[in-house]
N, C-alpha and C positions, 0 to 999 in steps of 0.2 A: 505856427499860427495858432490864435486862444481858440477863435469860430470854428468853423465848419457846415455853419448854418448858412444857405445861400439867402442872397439879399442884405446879409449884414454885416457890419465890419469887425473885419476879422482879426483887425491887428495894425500898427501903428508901427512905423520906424523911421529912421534917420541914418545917411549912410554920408559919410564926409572924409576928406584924409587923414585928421587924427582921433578917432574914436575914442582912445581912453584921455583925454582931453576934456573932449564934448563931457562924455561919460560922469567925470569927476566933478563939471560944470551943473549937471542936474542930477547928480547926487547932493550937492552941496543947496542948489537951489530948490528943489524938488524936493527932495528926501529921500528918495531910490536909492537901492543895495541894488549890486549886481551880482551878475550869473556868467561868469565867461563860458562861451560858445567857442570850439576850436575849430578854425575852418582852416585849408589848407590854397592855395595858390601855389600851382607848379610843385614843388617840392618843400616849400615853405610852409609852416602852420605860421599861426595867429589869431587871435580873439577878436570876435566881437560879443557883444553883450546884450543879454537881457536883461532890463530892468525892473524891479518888483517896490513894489509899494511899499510902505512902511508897515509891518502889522501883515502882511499878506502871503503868500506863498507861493501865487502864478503871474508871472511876469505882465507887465503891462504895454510894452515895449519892447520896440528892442534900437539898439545903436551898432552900426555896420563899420567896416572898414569900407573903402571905396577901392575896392579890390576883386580882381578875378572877374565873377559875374555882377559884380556889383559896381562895375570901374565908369558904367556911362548912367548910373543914377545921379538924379541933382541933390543936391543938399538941402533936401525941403524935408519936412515930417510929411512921408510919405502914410497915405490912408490906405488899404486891404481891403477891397469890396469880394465878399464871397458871393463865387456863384456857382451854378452846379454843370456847369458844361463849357470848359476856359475856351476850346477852339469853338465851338457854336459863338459865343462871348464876343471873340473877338473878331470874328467874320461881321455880329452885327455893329463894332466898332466902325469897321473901314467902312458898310454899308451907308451908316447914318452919319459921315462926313468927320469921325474923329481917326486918329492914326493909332498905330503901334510904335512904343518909344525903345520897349527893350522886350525881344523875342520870351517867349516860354521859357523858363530855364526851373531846377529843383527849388523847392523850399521847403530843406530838411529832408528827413523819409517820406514824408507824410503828407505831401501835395506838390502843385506845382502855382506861379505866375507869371505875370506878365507886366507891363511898365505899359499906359496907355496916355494918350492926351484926349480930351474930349474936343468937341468941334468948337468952344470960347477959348481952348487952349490949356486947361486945367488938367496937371498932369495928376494921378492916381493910380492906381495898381489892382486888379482882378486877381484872387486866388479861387485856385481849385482846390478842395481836399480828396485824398484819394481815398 
């Protein structure tokens, strides 16, 4: 994730069944160079990617396989709201009438998230950095 700052978004992705597809699809439209990401599922690796600007150096994105922990994401350009306390976070999700879509799980070394829908149904994503 770029952030780490709570309150702000921290990172943008897209998770579908053929990433380097999509990939190739906003390289071409967009202008983005990738960065393959090696993740593994079971015994299997495989990439997904960060995508970086033209001219740039830190990614701006990223595009996912829909795999492993990523298999019950919808295929929207999901948003990263950081905040500084994921379980506090999402205790006051269920509070104020939105759900949990996809439990706590890593993201990367260096934090973790969560998949939320709000109470209109607008799904998004909470990270914590650690």
């Amino acid at each position: 994730m770029a952030n780490g700052i709570p309150g702000t978004v921290g990172w943008f992705d897209l998770t579908v069944d053929n990433a380097a597809a999509v990939r190739d699809f906003y390289m071409a439209v967009v202008g983005w160079q990738k960065q393959g990401v090696e993740m593994t599922d079971g015994d299997e690796t495989y990439l997904d990617y960060c995508m970086v600007p033209p001219g740039q150096e830190q990614p701006a994105a990223g595009i996912c396989n829909r795999r492993g922990s990523n298999i019950n994401l919808p295929p929207v350009w999901l948003i990263y709201f950081t905040v500084a306390d994921l379980e506090a976070s999402l205790n006051e999700v269920q509070e104020r009438g939105g759900r949990v879509v996809c439990e706590p799980a890593a993201a990367g070394a260096n934090g973790r998230f969560a998949v939320i829908e709000d109470p209109a149904g607008a799904v998004c994503a909470l990270y914590e950095s650690k």
